[in-house]
Every structure is written in structure tokens, then in C-alpha cells.
Backbone bond lengths (Angstrom), bond angles and torsions (degrees), N, CA, C in turn:
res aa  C-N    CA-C-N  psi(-1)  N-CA   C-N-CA  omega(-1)  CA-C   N-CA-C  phi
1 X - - - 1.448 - - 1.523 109.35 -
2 X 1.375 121.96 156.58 1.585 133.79 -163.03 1.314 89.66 -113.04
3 X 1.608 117.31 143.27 1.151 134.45 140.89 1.140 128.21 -47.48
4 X 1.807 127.26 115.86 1.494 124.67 -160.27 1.390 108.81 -88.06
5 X 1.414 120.31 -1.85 1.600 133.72 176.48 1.913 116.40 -99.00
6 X 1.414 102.57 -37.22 1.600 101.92 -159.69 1.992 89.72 -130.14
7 X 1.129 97.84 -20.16 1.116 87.19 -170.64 1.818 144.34 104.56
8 X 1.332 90.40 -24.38 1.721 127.49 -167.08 1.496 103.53 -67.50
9 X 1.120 146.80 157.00 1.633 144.11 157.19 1.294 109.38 -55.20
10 X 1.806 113.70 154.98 1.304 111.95 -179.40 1.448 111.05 -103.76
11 X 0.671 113.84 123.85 1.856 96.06 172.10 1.570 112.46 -113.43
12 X 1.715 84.76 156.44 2.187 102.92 -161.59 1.408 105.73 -74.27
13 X 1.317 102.78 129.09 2.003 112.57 -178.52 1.958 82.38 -115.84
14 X 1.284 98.31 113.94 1.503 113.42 159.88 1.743 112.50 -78.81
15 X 1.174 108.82 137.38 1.718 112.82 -169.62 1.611 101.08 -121.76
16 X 1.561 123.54 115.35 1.392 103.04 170.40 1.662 118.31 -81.05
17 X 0.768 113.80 150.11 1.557 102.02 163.09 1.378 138.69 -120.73
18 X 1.509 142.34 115.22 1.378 125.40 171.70 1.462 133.02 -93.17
19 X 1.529 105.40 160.38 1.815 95.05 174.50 1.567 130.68 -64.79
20 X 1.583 109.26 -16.51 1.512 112.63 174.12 1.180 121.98 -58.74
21 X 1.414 111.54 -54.34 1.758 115.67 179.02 1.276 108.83 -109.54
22 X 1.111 127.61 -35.13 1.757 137.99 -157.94 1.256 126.46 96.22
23 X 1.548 112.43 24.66 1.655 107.90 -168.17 1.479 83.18 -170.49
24 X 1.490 94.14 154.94 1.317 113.30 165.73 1.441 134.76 -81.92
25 X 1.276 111.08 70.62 1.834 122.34 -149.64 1.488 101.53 -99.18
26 X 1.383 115.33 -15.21 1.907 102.42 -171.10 1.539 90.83 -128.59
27 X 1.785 109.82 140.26 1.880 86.89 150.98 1.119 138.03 -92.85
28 X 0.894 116.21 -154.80 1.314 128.99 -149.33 1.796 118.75 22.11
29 X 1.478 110.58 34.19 1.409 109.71 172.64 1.858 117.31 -77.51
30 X 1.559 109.17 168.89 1.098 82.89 166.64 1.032 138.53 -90.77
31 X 1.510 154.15 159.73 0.831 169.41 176.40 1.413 131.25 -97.99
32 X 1.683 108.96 114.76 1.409 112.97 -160.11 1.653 110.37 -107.56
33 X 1.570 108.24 -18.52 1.596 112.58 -171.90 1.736 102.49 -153.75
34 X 1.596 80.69 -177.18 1.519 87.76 173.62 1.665 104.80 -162.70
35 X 1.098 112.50 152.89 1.175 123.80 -156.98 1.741 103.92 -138.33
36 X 1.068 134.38 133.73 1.363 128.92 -146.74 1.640 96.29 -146.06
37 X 1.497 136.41 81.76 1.053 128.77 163.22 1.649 120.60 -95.62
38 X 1.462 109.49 -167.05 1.616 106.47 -165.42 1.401 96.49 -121.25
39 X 1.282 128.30 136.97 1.762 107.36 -176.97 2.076 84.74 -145.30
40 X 1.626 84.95 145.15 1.269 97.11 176.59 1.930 123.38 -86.59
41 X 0.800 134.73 101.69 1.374 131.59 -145.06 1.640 93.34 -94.68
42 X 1.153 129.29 0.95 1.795 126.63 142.42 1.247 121.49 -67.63
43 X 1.445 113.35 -63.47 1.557 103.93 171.49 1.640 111.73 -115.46
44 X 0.979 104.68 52.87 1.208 116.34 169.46 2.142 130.95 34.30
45 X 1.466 91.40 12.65 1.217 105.73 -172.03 1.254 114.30 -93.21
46 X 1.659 116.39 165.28 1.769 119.39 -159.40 1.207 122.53 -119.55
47 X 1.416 126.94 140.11 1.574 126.05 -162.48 1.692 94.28 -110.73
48 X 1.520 120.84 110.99 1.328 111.27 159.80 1.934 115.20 -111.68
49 X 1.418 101.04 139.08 1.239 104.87 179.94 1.281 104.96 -77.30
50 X 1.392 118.52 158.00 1.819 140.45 160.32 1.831 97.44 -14.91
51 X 1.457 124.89 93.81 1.569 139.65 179.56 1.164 142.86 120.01
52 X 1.782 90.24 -46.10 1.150 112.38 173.33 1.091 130.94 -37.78
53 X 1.366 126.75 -67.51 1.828 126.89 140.89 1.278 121.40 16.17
54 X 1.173 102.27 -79.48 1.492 132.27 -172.17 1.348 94.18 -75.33
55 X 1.112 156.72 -68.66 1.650 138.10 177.58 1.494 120.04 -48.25
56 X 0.933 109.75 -19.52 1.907 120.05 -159.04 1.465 91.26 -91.93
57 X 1.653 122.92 -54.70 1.395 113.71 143.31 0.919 171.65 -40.16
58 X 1.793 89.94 -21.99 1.176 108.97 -178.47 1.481 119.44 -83.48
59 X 1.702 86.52 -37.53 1.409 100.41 169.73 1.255 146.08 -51.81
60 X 2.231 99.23 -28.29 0.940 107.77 -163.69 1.195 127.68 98.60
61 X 1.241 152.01 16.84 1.245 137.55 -127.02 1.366 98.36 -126.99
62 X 1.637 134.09 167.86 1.190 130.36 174.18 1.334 106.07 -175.92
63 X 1.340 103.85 56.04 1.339 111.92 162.36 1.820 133.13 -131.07
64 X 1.630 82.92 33.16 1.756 88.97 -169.22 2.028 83.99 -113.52
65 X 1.430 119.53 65.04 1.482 119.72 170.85 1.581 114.29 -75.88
66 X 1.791 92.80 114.12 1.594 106.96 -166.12 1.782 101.30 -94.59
67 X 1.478 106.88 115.29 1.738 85.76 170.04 1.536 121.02 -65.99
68 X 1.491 114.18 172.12 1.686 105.22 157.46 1.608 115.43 -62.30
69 X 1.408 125.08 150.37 1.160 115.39 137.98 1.115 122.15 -120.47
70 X 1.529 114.35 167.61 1.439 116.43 -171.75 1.525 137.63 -10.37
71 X 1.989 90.36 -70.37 1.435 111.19 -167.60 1.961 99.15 -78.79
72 X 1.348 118.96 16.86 1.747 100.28 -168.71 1.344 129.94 -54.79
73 X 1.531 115.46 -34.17 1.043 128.32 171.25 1.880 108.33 -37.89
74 X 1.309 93.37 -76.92 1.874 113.06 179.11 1.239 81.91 -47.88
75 X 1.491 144.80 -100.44 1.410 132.81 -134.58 1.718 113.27 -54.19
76 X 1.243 121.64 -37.56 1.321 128.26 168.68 1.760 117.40 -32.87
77 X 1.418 97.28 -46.27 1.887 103.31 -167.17 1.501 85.09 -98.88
78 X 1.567 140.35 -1.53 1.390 95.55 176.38 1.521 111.30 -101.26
79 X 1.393 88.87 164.91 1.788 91.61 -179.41 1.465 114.82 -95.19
80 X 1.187 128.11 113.05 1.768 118.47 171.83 1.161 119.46 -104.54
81 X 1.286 119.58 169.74 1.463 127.71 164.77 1.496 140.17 -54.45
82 X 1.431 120.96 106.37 1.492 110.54 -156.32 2.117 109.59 -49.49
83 X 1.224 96.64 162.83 1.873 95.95 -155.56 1.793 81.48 -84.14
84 X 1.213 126.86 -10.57 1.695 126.21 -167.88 1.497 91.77 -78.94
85 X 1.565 109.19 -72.82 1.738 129.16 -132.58 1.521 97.63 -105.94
86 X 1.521 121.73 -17.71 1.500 126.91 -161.67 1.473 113.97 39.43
87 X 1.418 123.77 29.18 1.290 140.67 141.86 1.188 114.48 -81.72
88 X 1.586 110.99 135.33 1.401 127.15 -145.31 1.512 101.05 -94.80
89 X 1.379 113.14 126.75 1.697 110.83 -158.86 1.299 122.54 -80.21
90 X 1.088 135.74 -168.96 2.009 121.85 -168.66 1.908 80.69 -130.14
91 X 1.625 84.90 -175.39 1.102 95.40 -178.96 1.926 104.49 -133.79
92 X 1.114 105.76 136.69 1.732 116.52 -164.03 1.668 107.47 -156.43
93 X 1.324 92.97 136.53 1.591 105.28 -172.18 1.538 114.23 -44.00
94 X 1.421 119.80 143.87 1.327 117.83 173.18 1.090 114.37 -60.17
95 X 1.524 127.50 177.16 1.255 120.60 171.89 1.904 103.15 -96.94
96 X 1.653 96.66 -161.59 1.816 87.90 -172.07 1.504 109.74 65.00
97 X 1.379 145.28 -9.68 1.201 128.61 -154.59 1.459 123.53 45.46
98 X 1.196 105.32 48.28 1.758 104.02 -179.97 1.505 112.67 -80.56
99 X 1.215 111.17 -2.54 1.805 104.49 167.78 1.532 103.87 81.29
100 X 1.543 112.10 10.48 1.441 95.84 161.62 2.036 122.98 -146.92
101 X 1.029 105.04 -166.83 1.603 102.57 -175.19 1.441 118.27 -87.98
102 X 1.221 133.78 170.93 1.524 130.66 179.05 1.204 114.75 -155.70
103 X 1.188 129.63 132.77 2.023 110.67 -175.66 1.927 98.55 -85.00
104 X 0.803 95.02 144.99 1.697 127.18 168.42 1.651 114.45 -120.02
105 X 1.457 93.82 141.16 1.938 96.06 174.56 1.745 90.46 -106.29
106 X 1.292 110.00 120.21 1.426 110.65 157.02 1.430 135.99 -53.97
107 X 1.401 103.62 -15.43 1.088 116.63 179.07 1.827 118.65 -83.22
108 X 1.146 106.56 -56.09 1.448 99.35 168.28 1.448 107.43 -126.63
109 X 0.935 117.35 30.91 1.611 119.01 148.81 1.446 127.83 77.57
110 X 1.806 103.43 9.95 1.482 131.73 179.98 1.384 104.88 -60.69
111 X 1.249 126.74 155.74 1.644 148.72 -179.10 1.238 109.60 -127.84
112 X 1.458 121.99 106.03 1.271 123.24 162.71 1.505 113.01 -90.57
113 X 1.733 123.32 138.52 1.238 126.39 -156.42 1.851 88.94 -124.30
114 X 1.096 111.92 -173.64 1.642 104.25 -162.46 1.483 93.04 -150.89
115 X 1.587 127.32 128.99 1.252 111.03 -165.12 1.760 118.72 -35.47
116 X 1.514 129.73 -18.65 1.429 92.35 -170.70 1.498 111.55 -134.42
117 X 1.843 89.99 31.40 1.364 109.82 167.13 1.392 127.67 -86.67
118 X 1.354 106.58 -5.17 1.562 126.81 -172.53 1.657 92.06 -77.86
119 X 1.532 95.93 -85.10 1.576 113.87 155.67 1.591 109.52 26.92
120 X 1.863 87.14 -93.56 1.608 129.37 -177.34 1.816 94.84 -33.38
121 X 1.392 90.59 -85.12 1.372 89.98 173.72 1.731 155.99 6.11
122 X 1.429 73.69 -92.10 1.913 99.43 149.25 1.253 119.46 -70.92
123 X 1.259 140.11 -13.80 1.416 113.34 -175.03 2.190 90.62 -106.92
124 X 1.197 118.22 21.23 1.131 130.52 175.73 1.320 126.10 -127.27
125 X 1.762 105.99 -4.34 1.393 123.66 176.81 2.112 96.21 -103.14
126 X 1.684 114.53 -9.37 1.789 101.32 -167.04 1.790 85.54 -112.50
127 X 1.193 100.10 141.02 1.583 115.31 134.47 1.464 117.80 -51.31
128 X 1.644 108.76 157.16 1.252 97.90 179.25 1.573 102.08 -92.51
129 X 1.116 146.04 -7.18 1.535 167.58 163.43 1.551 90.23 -39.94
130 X 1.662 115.58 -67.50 1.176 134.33 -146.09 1.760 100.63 -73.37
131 X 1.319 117.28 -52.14 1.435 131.21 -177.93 1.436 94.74 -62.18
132 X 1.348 146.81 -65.08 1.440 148.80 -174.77 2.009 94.27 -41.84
133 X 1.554 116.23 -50.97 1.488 107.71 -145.68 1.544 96.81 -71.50
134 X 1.742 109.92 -11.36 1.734 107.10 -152.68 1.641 88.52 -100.75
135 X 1.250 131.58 -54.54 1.614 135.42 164.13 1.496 104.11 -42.31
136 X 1.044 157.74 -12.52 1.211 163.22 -173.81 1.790 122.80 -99.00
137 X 1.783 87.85 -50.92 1.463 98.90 162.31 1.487 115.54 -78.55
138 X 1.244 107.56 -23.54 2.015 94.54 -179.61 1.428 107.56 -88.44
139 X 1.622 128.60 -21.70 1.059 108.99 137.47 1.469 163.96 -8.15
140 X 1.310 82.93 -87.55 1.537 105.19 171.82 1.863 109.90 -72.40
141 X 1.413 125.65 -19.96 1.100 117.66 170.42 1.726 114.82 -90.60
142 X 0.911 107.95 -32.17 2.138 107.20 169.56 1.503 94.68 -74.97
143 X 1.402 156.30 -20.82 1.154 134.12 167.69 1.511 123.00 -120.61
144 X 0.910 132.15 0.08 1.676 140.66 132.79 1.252 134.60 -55.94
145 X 1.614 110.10 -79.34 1.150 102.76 172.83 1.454 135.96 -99.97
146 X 1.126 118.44 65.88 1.230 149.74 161.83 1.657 125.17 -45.88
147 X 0.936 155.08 65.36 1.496 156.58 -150.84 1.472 113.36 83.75
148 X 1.342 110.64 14.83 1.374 100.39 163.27 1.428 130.64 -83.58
């Protein structure tokens, strides 16, 4: 699949997920799911299929950290072709009320995210309670339990 912003191929970032935090933050934890999106590693932006969204949120998750690049501004306002339907995607409020836009293919119901819409996202999907309890636990597990 093509990048609907830069153009570039997407390639698949598999996400595990657990019920403790919602993300795959320690290893060897267990592992309850997986979540399989497409991310463009030029402009760093994210392909979710018809749910995905809504699971990745649901989950909680915050480990898909997109830097800026250069051109974001320009890639932000343009519109491309969804990477599924190559129908050219709209633009419709995020969910969460994050106060901003997102392209969608009407057609099969894909979400294109823009490197720092992911970001946006997640830091609008955690409590700040919630971000303290998960930095706290990876903490205390990379320097505690250590050879156990």
C-alpha cells in the first residue's frame, strides 16, 4: 500500500496488547492481542483499517510516537487517496474531541492519522493519573525486578 500524503510504501507495525495497561510496555509480559497497522516510515503517518481506531483507543495505547517532519504542515492540508479504495479521503472530526480533522475513506471506513495526529490522540485518550501509573510501573519493573 502507498502513502496517501508522500507517497512512499507503508509498512506493517504489529502492536501487542495487554489488559493491565493497554499496550505492550514491558517484555516478556503477557500478551492478550495484536493489532496490525500500516505506518509510513517517511512521513511518519498511520493507516488504520475499519476499528482499528477504536481498539488502539480502546486499549489505550501510546506507543506508536510519531516525530514531526519537515513538510507536516503541507502534508496535513493535503488530501490523498485512501491506501485500500484509492478513493480520495474526506476530512471529519477526530474522535475524543481532540479539536481536530482526520481523513477517512467512506468507502471502507479506513483512518488516515498524520504523524502528530496519533500523538494528539493519545495524549487525549490518557488521564494524567493513568500516564503517572504506566511510567511508574515500567519503572519499577526495569529496576526491581531484575533477575527475578
Amino acid at each position: 500500500m502507498k502513502c496517501p500524503k508522500c507517497d512512499s510504501q507503508l509498512n506493517k507495525v504489529k502492536i501487542k496488547t495487554r489488559p493491565e495497561y493497554g499496550a505492550d510496555v514491558l517484555q516478556d509480559a503477557e500478551q492478550t492481542g495484536e493489532i496490525e497497522l500500516d505506518q509510513c516510515l517517511s512521513c511518519n503517518g498511520v493507516w488504520f483499517d475499519v476499528n482499528e481506531l477504536d481498539q488502539y483507543l480502546a486499549e489505550k495505547l501510546i506507543i506508536l510516537n510519531s516525530p514531526k517532519v519537515k513538510q507536516q504542515k503541507y502534508l496535513n492540508k493535503k488530501d490523498g487517496p485512501c491506501p485500500r479504495c484509492n478513493l480520495t479521503m474526506v476530512k471529519k472530526p477526530a474522535p475524543k474531541g481532540a479539536g481536530f480533522a482526520i481523513d477517512v475513506c467512506e468507502k471502507c471506513q479506513g483512518v488516515w492519522l498524520d504523524s502528530t495526529e496519533i500523538d494528539k490522540l493519545e495524549e487525549k485518550n490518557w488521564s494524567t493519573g493513568e500516564k503517572h501509573a504506566v511510567v511508574f510501573r515500567n519503572f519499577k519493573e526495569l529496576f526491581f525486578n531484575k533477575g527475578d
